[in-house]
DRENBA-926590 format. One record per residue (C-alpha): residue in one letter; x, y, z; residue number from 1. Coordinates in steps of 0.05 Angstrom, whole numbers. Layout:
N
rest / east / north / up / nr
A / X / Y / Z / NUM
...
***
This chain:
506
rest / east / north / up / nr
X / 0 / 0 / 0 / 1
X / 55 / 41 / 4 / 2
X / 78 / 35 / -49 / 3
X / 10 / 56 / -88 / 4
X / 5 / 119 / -44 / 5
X / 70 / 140 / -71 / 6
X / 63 / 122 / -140 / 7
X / -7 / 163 / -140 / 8
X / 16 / 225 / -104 / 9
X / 77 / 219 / -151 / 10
X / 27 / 222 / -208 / 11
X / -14 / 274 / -176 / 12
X / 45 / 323 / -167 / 13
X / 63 / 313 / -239 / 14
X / 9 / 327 / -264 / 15
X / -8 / 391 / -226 / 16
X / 59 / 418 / -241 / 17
X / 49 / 400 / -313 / 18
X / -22 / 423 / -314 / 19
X / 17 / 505 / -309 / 20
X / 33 / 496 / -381 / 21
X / -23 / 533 / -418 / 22
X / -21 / 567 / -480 / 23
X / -40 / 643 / -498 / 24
X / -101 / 661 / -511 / 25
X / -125 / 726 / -550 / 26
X / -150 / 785 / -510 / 27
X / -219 / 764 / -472 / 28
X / -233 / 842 / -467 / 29
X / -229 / 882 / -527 / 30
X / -243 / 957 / -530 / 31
X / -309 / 988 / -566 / 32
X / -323 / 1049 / -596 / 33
X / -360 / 1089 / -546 / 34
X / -368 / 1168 / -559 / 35
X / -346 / 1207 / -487 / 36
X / -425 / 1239 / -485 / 37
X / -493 / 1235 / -520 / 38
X / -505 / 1275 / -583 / 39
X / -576 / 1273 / -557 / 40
X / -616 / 1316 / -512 / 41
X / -636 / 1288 / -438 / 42
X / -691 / 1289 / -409 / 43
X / -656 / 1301 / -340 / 44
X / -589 / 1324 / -344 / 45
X / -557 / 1261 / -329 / 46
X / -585 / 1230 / -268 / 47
X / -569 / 1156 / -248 / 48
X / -631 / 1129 / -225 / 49
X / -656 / 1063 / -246 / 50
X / -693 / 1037 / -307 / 51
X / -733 / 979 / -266 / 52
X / -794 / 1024 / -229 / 53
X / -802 / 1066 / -304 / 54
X / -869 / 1015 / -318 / 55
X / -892 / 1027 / -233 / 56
X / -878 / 1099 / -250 / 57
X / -938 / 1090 / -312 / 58
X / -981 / 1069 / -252 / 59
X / -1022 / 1020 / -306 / 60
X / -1038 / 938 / -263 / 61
X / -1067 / 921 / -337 / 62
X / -1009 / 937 / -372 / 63
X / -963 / 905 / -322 / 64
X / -1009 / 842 / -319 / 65
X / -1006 / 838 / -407 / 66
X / -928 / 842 / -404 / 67
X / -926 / 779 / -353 / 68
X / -981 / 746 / -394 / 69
X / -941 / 762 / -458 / 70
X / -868 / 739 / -421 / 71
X / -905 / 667 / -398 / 72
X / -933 / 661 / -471 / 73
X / -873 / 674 / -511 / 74
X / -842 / 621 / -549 / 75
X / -772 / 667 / -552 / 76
X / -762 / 676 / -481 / 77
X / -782 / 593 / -463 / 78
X / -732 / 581 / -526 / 79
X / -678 / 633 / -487 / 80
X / -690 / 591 / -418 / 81
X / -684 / 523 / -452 / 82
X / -613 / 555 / -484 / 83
X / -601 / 578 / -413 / 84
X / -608 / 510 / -380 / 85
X / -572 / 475 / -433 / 86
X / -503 / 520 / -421 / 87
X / -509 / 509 / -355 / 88
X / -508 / 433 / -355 / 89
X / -451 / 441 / -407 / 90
X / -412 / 484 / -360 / 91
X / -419 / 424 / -311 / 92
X / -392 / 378 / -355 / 93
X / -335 / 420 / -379 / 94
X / -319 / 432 / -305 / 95
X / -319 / 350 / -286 / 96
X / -267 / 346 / -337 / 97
X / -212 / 378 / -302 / 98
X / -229 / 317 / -245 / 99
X / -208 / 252 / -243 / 100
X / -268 / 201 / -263 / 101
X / -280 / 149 / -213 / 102
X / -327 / 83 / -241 / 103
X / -350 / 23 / -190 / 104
X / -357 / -43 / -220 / 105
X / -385 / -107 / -188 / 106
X / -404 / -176 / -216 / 107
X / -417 / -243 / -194 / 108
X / -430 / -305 / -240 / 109
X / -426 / -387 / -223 / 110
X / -417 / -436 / -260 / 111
X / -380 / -508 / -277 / 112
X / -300 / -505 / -257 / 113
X / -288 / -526 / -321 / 114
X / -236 / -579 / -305 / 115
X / -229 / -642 / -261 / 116
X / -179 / -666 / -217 / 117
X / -162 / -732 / -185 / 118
X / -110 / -751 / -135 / 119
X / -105 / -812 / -77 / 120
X / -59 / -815 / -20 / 121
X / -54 / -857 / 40 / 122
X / -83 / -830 / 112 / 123
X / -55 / -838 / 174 / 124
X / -95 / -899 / 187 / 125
X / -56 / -931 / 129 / 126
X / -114 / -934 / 97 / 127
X / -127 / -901 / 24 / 128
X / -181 / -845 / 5 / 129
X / -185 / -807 / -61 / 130
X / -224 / -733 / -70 / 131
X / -233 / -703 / -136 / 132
X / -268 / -640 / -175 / 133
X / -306 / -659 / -232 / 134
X / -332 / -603 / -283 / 135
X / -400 / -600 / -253 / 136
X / -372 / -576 / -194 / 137
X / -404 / -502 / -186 / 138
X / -366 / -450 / -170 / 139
X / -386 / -384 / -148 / 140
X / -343 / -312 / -169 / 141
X / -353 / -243 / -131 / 142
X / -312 / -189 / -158 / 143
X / -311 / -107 / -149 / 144
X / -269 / -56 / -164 / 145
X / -261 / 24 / -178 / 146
X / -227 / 52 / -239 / 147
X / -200 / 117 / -244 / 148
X / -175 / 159 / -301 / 149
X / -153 / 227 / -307 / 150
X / -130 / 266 / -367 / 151
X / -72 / 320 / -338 / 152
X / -94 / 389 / -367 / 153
X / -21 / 399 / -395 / 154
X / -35 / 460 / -434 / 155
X / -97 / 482 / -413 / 156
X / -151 / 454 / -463 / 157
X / -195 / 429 / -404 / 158
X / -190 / 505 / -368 / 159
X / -207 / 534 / -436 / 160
X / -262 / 495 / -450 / 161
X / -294 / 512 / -376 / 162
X / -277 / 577 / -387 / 163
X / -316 / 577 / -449 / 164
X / -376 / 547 / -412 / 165
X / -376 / 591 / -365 / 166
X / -377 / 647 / -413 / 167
X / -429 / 614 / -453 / 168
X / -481 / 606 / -393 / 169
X / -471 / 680 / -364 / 170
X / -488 / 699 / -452 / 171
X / -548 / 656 / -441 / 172
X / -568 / 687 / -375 / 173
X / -565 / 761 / -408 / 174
X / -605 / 744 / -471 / 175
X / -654 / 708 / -431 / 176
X / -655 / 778 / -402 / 177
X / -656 / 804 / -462 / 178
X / -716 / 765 / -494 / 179
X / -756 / 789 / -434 / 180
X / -747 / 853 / -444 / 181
X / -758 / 839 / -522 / 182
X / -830 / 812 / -505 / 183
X / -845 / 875 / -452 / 184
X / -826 / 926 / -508 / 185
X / -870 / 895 / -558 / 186
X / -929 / 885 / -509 / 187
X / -925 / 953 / -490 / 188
X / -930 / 987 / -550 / 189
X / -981 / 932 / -578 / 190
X / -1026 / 960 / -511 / 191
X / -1005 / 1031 / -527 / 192
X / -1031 / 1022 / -598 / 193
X / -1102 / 989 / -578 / 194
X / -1106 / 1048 / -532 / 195
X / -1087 / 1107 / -584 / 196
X / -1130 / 1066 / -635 / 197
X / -1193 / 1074 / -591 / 198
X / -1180 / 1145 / -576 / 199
X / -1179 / 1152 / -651 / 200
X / -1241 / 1111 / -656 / 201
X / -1280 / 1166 / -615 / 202
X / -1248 / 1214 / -650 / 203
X / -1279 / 1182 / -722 / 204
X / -1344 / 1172 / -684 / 205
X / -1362 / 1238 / -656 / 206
X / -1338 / 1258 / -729 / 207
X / -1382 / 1217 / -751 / 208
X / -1439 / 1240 / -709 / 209
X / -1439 / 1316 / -724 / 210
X / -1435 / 1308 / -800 / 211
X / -1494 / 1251 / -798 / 212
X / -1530 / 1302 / -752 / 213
X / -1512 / 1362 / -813 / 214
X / -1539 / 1329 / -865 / 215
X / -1602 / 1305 / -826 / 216
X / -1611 / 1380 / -814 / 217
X / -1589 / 1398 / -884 / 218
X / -1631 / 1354 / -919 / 219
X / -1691 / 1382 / -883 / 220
X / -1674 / 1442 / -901 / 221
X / -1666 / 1428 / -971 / 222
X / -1736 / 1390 / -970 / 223
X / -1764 / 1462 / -954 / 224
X / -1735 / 1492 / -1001 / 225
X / -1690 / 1536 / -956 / 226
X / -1617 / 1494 / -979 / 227
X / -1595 / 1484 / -1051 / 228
X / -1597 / 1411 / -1069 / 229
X / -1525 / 1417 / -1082 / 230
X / -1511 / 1432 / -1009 / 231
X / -1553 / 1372 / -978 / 232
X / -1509 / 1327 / -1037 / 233
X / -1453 / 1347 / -1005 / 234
X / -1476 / 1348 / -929 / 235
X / -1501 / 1275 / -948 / 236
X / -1435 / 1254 / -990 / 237
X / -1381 / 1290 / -917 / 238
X / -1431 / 1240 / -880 / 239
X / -1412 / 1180 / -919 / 240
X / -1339 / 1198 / -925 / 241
X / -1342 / 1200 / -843 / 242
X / -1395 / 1134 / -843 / 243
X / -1338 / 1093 / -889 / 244
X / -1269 / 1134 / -839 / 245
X / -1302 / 1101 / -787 / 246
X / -1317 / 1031 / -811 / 247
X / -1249 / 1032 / -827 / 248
X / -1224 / 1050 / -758 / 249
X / -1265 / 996 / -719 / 250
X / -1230 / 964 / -769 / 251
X / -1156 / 970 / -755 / 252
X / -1172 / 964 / -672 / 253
X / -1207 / 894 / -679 / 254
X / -1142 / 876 / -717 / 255
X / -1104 / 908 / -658 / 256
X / -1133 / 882 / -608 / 257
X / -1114 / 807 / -646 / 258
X / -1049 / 829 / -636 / 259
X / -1050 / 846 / -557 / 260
X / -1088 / 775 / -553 / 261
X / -1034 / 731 / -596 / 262
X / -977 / 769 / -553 / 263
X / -1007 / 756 / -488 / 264
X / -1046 / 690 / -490 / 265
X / -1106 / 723 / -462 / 266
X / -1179 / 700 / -492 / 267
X / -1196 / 757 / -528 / 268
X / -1272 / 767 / -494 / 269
X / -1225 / 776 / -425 / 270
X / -1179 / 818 / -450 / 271
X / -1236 / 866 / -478 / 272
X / -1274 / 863 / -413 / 273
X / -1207 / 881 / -378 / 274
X / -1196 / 938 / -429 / 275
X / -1261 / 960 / -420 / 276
X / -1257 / 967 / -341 / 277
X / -1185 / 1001 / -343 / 278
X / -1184 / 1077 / -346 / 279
X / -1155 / 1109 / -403 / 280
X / -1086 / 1121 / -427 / 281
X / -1050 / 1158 / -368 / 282
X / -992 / 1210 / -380 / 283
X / -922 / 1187 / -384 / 284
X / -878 / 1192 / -324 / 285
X / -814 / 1237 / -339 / 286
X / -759 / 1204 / -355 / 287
X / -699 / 1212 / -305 / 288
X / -660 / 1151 / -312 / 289
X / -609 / 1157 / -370 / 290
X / -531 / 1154 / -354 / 291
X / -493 / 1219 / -374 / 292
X / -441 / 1169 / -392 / 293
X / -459 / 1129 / -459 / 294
X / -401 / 1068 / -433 / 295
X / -443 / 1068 / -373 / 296
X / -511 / 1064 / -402 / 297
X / -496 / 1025 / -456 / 298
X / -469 / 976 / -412 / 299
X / -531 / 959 / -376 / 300
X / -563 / 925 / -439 / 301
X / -566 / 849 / -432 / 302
X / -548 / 848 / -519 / 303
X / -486 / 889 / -510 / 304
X / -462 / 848 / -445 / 305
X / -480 / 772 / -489 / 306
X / -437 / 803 / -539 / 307
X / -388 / 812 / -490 / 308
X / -385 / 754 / -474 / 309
X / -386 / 722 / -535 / 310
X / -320 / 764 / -542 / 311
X / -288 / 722 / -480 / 312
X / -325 / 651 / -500 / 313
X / -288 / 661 / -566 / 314
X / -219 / 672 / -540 / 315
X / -222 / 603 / -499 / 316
X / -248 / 570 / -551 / 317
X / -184 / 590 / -581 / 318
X / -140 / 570 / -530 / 319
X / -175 / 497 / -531 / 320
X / -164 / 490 / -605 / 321
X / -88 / 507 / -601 / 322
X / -91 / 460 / -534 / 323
X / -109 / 405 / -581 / 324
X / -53 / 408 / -621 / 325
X / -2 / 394 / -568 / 326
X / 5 / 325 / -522 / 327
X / -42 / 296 / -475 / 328
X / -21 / 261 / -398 / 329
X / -75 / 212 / -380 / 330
X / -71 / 168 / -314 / 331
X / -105 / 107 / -303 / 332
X / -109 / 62 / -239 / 333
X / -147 / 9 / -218 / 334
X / -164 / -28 / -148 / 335
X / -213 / -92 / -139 / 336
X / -227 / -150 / -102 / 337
X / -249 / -217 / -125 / 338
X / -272 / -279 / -78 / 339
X / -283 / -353 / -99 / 340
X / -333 / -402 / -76 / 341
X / -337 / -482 / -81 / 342
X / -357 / -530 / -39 / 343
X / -347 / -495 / 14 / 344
X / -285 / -472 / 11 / 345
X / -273 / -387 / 3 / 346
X / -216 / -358 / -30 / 347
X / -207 / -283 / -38 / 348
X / -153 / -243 / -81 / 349
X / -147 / -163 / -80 / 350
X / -112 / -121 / -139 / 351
X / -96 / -63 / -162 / 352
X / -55 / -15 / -209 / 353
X / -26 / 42 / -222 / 354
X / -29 / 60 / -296 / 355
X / -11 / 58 / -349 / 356
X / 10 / 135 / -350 / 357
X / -2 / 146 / -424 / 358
X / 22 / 206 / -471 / 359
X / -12 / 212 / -536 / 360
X / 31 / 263 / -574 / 361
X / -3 / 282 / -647 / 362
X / 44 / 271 / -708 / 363
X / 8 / 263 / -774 / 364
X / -76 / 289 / -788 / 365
X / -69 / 328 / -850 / 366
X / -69 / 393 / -821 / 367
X / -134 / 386 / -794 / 368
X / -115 / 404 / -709 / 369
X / -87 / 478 / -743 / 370
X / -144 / 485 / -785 / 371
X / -189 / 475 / -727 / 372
X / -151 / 528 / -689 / 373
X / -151 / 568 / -744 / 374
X / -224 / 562 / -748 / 375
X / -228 / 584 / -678 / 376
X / -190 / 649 / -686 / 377
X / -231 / 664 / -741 / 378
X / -291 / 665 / -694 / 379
X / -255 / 703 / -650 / 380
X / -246 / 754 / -699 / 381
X / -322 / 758 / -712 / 382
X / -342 / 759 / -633 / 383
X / -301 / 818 / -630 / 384
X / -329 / 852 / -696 / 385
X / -409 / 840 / -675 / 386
X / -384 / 857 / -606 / 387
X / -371 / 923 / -629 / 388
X / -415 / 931 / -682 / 389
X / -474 / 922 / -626 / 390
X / -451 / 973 / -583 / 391
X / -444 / 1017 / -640 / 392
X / -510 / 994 / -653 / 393
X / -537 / 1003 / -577 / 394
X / -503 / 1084 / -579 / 395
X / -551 / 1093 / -642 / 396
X / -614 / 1064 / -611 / 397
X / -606 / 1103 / -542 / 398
X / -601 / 1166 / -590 / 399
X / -656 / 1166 / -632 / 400
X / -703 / 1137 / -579 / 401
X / -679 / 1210 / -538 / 402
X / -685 / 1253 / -611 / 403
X / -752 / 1228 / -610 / 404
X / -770 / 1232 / -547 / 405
X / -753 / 1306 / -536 / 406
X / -791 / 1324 / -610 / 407
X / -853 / 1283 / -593 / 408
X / -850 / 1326 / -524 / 409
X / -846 / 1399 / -552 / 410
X / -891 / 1376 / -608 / 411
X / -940 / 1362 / -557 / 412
X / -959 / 1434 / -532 / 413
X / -969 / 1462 / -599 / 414
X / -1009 / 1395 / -627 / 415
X / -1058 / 1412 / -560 / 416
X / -1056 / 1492 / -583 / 417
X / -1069 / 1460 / -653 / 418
X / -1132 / 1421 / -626 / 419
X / -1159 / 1480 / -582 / 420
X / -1163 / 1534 / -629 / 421
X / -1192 / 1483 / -690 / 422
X / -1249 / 1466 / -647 / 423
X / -1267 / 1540 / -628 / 424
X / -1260 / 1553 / -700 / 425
X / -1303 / 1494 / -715 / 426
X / -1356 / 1517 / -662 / 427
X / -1356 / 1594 / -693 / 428
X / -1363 / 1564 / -760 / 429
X / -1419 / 1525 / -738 / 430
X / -1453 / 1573 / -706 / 431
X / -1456 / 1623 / -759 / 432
X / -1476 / 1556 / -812 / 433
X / -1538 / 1566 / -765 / 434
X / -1549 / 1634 / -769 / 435
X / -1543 / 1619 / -845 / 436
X / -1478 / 1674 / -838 / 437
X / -1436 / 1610 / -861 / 438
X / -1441 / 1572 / -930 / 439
X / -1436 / 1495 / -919 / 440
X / -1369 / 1496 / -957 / 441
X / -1335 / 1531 / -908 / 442
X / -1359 / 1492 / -847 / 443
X / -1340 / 1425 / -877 / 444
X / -1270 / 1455 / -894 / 445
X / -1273 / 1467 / -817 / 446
X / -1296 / 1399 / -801 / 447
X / -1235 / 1364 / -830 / 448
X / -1185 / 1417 / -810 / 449
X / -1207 / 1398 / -741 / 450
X / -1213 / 1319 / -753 / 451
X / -1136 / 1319 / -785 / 452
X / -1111 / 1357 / -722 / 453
X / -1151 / 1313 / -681 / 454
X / -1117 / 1252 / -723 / 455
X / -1053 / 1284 / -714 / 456
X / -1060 / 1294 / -637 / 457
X / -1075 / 1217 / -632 / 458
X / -1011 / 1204 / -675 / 459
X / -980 / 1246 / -643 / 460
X / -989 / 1213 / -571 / 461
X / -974 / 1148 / -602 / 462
X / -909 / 1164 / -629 / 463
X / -893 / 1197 / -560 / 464
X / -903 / 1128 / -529 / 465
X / -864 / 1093 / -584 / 466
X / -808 / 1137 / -565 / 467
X / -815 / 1116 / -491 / 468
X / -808 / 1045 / -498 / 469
X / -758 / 1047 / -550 / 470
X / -721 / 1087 / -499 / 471
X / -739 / 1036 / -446 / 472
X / -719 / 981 / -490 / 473
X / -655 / 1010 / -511 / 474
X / -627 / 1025 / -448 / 475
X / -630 / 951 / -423 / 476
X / -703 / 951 / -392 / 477
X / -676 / 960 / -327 / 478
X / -632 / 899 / -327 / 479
X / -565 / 902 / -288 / 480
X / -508 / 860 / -307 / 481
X / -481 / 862 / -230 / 482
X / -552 / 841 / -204 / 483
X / -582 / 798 / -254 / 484
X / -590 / 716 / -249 / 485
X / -611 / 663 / -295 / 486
X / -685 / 638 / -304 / 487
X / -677 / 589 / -242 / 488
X / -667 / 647 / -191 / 489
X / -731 / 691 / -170 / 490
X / -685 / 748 / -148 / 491
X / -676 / 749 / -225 / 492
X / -749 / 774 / -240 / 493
X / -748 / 832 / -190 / 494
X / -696 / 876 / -235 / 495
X / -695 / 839 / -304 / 496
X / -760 / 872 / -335 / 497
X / -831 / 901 / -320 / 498
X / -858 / 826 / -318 / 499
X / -839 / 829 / -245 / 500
X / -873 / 879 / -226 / 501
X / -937 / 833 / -219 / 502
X / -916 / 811 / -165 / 503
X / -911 / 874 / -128 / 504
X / -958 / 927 / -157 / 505
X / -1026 / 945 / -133 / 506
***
């Protein structure tokens, strides 16, 4: 036994002092291009609060209760936890390798001896008795054991390849992060359309009203002989124009609402009888949450951060592909115990070894070890151009979704102005129609300067909340890299995206 302890902790040593002789690898951080400040107005001035209360700030349980709908429906983010529990198993894996692997065995059989044997001899007595083993003669075999093998990580493959893992499951945490907040952006503005389309709707219908209600009165007055023909023709034809506007526009919100109801899951006779009991649209919380920094911001988006790590994934893949061009140290060993039975008689044997300590050096494959690690820098080199090119990329979406968001804000005041002073227009104009001061021309030419400014508001709002979730989306959703877990973990859903928020809001 002594000697086996030696010979193993002689192999042990060995192979941990071999095990320091790992290769390069290329860098696992690269630099992006990141501009020093925002070409973009803020909202704020630069304040550092967080993304994750923006949807509590909106103060709207429906539209928190559609996004977690929408997150438990979507195919992407099930597909993005599946990809998520997959890397994770492989990191496990990759991570056993570095260990020795330990196997039991056990076995027991009986059978014939397989041979006979015959002898006679004289007992003390002097007189003679004879014993003998024919085939028949069962005999019963125990045996058990443990095997052991362990490939020495000589130049680091094994490290690489866990390293990789490892890289690989933190990528699939972030765009499991990042589908979430995929599915809350789209939700959102799929619930911010229904709710601009039926503001739009009532717009069209009390449009509709007051020009079926003019040529009603214009018709009458035609009939006594008080309105040219020509006038109740084209009182009756503004009324059709406004009948068909509004067909149209129930239209385009039943096919809406089909939308909000394929996103979420939701039967679509709940989901109007829960759009029917929510208020309307509230106002949009300021925004005060953007970094002053774009390398900050930018970093808090799950995309950028996968990319990231796709960067450092790539460079161990590398380092295992040149790894695999270079010898490999395996040690073997062995230790069992066998025990014989037959007729009575026990017989037990122990063994074990130590080896063999085998070294598989590669001479001869055709070139096909450096094209695989050729191969692998290759990927390398594209990690590190999409790496970029997404944070380029992420710089450009934060932008625009600001650009628009500060237009769609001082647009606002005058589209409001716009609407007020149409509709006292529209009123006058009506008024002196009455009075028969006005021709019929000029209070149609009202009507529809008032409907398109109306139209415009609605468009206007909608693009406004566009703007917001872009911005929202953009910016990460609220997810932080330093914070954030996998799908297993429930801290996870507090801070990843405004699904978690059913948990907690009113």
């Amino acid at each position: 036994m002594r000697k086996l302890r030696f010979k193993l902790t002689a192999a042990v040593c060995l192979g941990i002092g071999l095990s320091g002789c790992s290769l390069t690898r290329p860098p696992a951080q690269v630099e992006a291009p990141v501009p020093t400040q925002w070409h973009a107005p803020l909202p704020h001035g630069g304040s550092l609060a967080s993304l994750a209360n923006w949807w509590s700030q909106l103060d709207d349980p429906l539209l928190v209760e559609l996004v977690a709908a929408a997150e438990a429906a979507s195919p992407n983010v099930a597909s993005a936890a599946a990809r998520v529990a997959e890397a994770r198993f492989t990191r496990v894996q990759a991570g056993a390798a570095l260990l020795p692997s330990l196997d039991g065995t056990a076995s027991a059989s009986r059978g014939p001896v397989g041979l006979s044997s015959g002898g006679s001899g004289t007992s003390s007595g002097g007189g003679s008795s004879s014993s003998s083993l024919s085939s028949s003669t069962p005999i019963t075999t125990l045996q058990a054991g443990l095997q052991s093998k362990w490939e020495i990580d000589l130049f680091g493959r094994l490290r690489a390849d866990r390293d990789a893992a490892e890289a690989k499951q933190s990528s699939a945490n972030a765009k499991w992060h990042d589908a979430r907040v995929a599915v809350a952006a789209e939700t959102a503005n799929a619930y911010f359309a229904e709710r601009a389309c039926q503001q739009q709707l009532r717009v069209s219908e009390s449009d509709a009203r007051s020009r079926a209600e003019t040529s009603r009165l214009t018709d009458l007055s035609a009939k006594a002989g008080f309105t040219a023909p020509a006038d109740a023709a084209l009182a009756r034809a503004s009324a059709s124009d406004a009948s068909g506007r509004l067909t149209q526009q129930r239209a385009q919100c039943a096919v809406q609402r089909k939308a909000l109801v394929s996103l979420s899951g939701i039967d679509e006779t709940t989901l109007e009888q829960k759009l029917a009991a929510a208020p309307a649209q509230r106002p949009l919380p300021a925004v005060g949450s953007i970094a002053s920094v774009p390398a900050e911001a930018i970093s808090q988006r799950p995309d950028v951060y996968a990319a990231e790590l796709g960067v450092a994934s790539a460079s161990a893949d590398v380092g295992s592909a040149e790894a695999e061009r270079y010898p490999k140290l395996t040690v073997s060993g062995s230790i069992g115990r066998s025990q014989y039975r037959v007729s009575g008689v026990h017989q037990s044997l122990e063994t074990w070894t130590v080896g063999p300590v085998a070294l598989t050096v590669p001479l001869l494959d055709g070139g096909s070890r450096k094209a695989n690690a050729d191969a692998a820098k290759a990927r390398y080199a594209e990690a590190v151009s999409l790496y970029r090119a997404n944070v380029r990329q992420a710089v450009r979406e934060v932008e625009e979704a600001l650009v628009n968001l500060d237009a769609t804000n001082a647009r606002t005041t005058d589209a409001d102005a716009a609407v007020k002073n149409y509709q006292a227009s529209f009123d006058a104009t009506q008024a002196r129609y009455s009075s028969g001061l006005a021709s019929l021309f000029e209070l149609e030419d009202s009507r529809r300067t008032l409907f398109s400014a109306q139209t415009a508001r609605v468009s206007l709002q909608r693009e406004r909340t566009e703007a917001w979730v872009a911005l929202y989306r953009s910016m990460g959703g609220g997810w932080n890299r330093q914070t954030a877990q996998g799908p297993s973990s429930e801290s996870s859903s507090m801070t990843a995206s405004p699904a978690a928020k059913v948990a907690t809001s009113p």
